[in-house]
C-alpha positions, -999 to +999 in steps of 0.1 A: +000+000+000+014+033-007+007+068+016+001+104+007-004+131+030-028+159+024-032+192+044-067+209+046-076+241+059-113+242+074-125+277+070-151+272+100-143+272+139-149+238+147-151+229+184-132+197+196-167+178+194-172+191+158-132+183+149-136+146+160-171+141+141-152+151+109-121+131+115-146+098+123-166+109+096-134+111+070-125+077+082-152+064+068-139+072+030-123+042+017-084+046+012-086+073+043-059+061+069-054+089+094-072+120+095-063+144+122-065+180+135-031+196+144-029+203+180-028+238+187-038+244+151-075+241+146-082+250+112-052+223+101-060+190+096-036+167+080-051+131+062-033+104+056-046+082+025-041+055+003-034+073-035-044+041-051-079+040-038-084+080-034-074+118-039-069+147-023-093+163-042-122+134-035-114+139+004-114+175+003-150+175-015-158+147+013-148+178+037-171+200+015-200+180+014-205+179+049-205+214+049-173+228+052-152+255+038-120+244+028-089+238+007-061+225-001-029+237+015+003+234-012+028+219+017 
């Protein structure tokens, strides 16, 4: 299995209830591995996934579709 890393910026201020319903809903996308906030940095959250069985653009419209604000930070 190969790994990617993608870094998305949530426009919205998400409390820590809100941040772990994304990241549990995010791990529900096949090929999603790891998705988590960065402490300290609540608007960060970094997503490991699996480029063979997903994007970085599919998770960010996953993001989006669940009624986010966001993007893609170029790292």
């Amino acid at each position: 299995m190969n790994m990617s890393d993608v870094l998305i910026h949530v426009n919205e201020s998400t409390e820590e209830n809100g941040r772990f319903r994304l990241e549990e809903s995010l791990r529900d996308v096949a090929g999603v591995i790891a998705p988590r906030f960065s402490p300290g940095h609540d608007h960060l959250m970094f997503v490991a996934y699996d480029p063979d069985s997903t994007s970085a653009a599919a998770i960010l419209g996953q993001v989006r579709d669940l009624g986010y604000g966001a993007q893609i930070v170029a790292m």
